[in-house]
C-alpha positions as CSV (number, residue, x, y, z in Angstrom):
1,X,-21.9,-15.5,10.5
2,X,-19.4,-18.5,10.5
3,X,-19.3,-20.5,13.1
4,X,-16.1,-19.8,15.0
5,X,-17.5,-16.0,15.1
6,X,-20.7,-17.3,17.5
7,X,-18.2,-19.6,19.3
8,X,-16.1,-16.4,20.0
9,X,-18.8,-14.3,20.5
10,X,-20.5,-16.8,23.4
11,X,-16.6,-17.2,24.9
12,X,-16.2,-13.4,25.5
13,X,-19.9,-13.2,27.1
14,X,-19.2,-15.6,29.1
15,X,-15.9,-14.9,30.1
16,X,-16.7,-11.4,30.7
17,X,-19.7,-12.5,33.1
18,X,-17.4,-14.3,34.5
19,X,-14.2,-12.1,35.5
20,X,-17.2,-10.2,37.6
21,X,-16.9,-12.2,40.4
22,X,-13.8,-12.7,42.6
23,X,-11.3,-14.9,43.0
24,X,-10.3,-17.8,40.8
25,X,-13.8,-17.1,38.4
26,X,-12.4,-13.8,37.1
27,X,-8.8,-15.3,35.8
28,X,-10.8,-18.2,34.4
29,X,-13.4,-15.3,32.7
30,X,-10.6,-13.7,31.1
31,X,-8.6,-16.8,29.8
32,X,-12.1,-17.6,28.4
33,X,-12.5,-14.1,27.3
34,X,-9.3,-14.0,25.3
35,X,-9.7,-17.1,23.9
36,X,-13.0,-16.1,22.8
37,X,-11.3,-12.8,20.9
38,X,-9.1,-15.0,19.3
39,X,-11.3,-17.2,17.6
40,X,-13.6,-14.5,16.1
41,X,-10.4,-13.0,14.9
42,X,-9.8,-16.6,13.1
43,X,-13.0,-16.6,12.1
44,X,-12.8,-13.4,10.2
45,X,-9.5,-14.1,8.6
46,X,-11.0,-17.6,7.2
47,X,-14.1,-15.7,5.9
48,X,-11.7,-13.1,4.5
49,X,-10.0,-15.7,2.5
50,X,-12.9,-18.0,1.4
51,X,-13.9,-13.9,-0.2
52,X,-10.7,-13.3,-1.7
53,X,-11.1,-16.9,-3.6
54,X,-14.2,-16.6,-4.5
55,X,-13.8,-12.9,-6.2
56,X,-10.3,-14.3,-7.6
57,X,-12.2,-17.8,-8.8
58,X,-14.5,-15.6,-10.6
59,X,-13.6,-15.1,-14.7
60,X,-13.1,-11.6,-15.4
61,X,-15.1,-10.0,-18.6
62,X,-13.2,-9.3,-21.6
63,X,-13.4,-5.9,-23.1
64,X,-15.1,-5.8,-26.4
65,X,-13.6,-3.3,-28.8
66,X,-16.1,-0.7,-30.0
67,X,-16.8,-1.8,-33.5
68,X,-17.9,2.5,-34.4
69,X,-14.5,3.2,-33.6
70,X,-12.5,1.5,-36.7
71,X,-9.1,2.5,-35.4
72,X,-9.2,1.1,-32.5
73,X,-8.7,-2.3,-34.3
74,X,-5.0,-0.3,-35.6
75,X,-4.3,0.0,-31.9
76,X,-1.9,-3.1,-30.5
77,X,-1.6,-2.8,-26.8
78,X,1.6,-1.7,-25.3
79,X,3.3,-3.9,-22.6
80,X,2.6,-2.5,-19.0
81,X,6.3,-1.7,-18.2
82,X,8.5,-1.3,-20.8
83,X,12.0,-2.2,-20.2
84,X,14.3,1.1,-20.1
85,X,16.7,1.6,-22.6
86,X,20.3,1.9,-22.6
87,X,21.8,5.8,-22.8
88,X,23.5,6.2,-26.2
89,X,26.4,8.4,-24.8
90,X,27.5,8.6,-21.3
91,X,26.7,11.5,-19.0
92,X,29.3,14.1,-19.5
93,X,28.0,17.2,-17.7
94,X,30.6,18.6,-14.9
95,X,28.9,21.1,-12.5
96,X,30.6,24.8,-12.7
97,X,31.4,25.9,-9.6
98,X,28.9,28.9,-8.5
99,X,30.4,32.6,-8.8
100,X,29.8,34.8,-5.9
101,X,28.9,38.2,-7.1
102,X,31.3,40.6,-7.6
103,X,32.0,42.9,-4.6
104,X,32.1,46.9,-5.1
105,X,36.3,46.8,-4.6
106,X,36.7,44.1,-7.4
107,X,33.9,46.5,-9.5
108,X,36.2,49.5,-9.2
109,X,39.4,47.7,-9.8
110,X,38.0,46.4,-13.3
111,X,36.7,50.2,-14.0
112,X,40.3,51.4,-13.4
113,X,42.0,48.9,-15.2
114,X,40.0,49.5,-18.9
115,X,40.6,53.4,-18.5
């Protein structure tokens, strides 16, 4: 435990022993209180760094190729994002407008008009 965590930690006990008893003791209990809070919160965001770059610091192992596996040598490794390519023609396509279906009247008008 760093050592602004136990400084925090001994603030909030003793600023919440503190705000118990009345008068100008309890506003100075929870000053101490909240100041207590914020330094184990500093604490843990220090010791959350010092982790991050310490795992970062750390050399990452290469991958070996498996030598039973001969074509994985023919393999080349593709770029992560590959850039998109420009469309040969443009986009032509021009919605149809949608057809209702047909009602009975227009049915029996196209009946009567083949016979």
């Amino acid at each position: 435990m760093a050592f602004g965590d136990k400084l925090g930690k001994i603030f909030k006990g003793i600023g919440s022993g503190l705000s118990f008893i009345p008068g100008p003791w309890s506003i100075a209990g929870a000053a101490l209180g909240a100041i207590g809070g914020v330094a184990e919160q500093v604490a843990q965001k220090r010791q959350g760094e010092e982790e991050q770059l310490a795992q970062a610091s750390q050399p990452q192992p290469a991958v070996q190729p498996d030598r039973s596996r001969p074509e994985q040598a023919q393999i080349a490794p593709q770029p992560a994002m590959a850039e998109p390519r420009p469309m040969a023609q443009p986009n032509t396509f021009v919605p149809q407008p949608v057809r209702q279906p047909l009602t009975s009247q227009e049915i029996a008008s196209m009946l009567l008009r083949d016979v």
